[in-house]
C-alpha positions as CSV (number, residue, x, y, z in Angstrom):
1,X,107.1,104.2,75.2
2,X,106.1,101.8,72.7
3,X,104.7,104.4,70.0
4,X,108.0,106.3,70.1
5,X,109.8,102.9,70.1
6,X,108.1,102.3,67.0
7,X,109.4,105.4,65.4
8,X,112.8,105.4,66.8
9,X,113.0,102.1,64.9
10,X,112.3,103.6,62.0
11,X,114.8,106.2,62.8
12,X,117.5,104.4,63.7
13,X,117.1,102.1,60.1
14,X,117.3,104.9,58.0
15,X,120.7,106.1,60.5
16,X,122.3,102.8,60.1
17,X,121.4,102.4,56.4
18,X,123.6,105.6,55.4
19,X,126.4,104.7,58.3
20,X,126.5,101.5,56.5
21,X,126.4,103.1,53.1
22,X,129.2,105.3,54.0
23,X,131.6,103.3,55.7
24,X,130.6,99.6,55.1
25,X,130.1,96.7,57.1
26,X,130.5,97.8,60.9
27,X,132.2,94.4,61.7
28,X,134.7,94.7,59.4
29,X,136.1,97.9,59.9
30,X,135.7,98.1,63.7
31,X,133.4,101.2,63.6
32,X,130.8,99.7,65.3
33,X,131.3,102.1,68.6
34,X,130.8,105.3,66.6
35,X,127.5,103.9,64.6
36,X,126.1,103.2,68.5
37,X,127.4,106.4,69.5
38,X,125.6,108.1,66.5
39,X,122.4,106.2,66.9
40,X,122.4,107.6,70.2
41,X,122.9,110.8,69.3
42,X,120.0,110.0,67.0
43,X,117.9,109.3,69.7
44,X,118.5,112.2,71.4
45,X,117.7,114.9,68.7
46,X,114.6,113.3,68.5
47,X,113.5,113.3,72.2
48,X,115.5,117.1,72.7
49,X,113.6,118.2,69.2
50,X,110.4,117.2,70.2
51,X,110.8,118.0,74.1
52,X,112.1,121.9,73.2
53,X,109.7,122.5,70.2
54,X,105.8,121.9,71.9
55,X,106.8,119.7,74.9
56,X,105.8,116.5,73.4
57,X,106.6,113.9,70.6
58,X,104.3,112.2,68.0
59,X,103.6,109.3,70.3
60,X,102.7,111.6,73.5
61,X,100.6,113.9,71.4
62,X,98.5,110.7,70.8
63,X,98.5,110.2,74.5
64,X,97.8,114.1,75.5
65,X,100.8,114.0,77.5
66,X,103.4,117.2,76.8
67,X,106.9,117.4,79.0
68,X,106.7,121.0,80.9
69,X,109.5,122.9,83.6
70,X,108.3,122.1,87.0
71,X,106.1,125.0,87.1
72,X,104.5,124.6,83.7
73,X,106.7,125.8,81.3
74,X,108.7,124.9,78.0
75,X,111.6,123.0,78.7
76,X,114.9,124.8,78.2
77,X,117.3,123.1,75.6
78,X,120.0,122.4,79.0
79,X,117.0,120.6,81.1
80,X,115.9,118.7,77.7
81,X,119.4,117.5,77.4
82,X,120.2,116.6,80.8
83,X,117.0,114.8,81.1
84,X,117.9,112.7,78.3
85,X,121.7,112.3,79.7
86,X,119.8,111.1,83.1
87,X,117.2,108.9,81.5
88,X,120.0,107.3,79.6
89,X,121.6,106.8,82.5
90,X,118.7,105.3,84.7
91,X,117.8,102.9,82.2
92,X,121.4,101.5,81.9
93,X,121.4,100.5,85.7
94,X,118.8,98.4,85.8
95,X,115.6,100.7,85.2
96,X,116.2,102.6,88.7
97,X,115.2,105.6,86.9
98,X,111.7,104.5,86.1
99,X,111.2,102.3,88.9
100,X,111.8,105.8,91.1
101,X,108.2,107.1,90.1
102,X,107.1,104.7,91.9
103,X,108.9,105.7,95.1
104,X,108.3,109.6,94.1
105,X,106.0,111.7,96.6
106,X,104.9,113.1,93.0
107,X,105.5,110.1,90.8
108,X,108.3,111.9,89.2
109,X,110.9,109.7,87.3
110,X,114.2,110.3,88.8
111,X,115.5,112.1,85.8
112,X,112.6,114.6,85.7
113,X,113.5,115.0,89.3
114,X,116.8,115.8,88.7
115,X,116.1,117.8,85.8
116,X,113.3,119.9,87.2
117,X,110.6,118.8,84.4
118,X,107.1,116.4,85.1
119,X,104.9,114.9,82.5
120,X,101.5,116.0,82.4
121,X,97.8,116.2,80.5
122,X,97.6,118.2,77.8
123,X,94.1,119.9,77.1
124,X,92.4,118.8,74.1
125,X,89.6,117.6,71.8
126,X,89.1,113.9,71.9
């Protein structure tokens, strides 16, 4: 989570640069809502880009790890989307979404439960 937080960092400067650029100080104008709404959007193309194209972003490639369907497959755009909807959503109350792989009979996070997707090794090089 840290790697990609790194990038998503990055992202979401470059994002807020142009919002800014384009429609000035957020404060002022009261457009602050729509530059968190498109920095979340932001956020979201990159997991749902990532997840749908190869299974796995820069920082799980490092890591091996690549998001599959429950049975092994690519992720569909709809379960790639949900999943990010639901992740959203677990870590807005309190975490409970993470926390729930630790009460898993899998280690599933909830959203991957719900979703119907699992994390797991990749096969590589080291």
């Amino acid at each position: 989570m840290a790697y990609d937080g790194v990038l998503l960092t990055a992202l979401l400067f470059v994002v807020t640069f142009f919002f800014t650029l384009v429609f000035g100080n957020v404060a002022e104008h009261g457009s602050r809502l729509a530059l968190q709404g498109l920095l979340w959007i932001s956020i979201g193309g990159y997991f749902i880009w990532y997840w749908t194209h190869g299974g796995q972003t820069l920082a799980m490639q490092t890591w091996r790890i690549k998001l599959v369907d429950y049975h092994g497959g690519q992720v569909t755009l709809r379960q790639a989307l949900l999943r990010y909807i639901a992740a959203t959503a677990g870590l807005l109350f309190f975490g409970a979404g993470l926390v729930w792989a630790l009460l898993d009979r899998e280690g599933l996070f909830l959203h991957d439960r719900l979703v119907g997707t699992r994390l797991g090794l990749t096969s590589g090089k080291p």
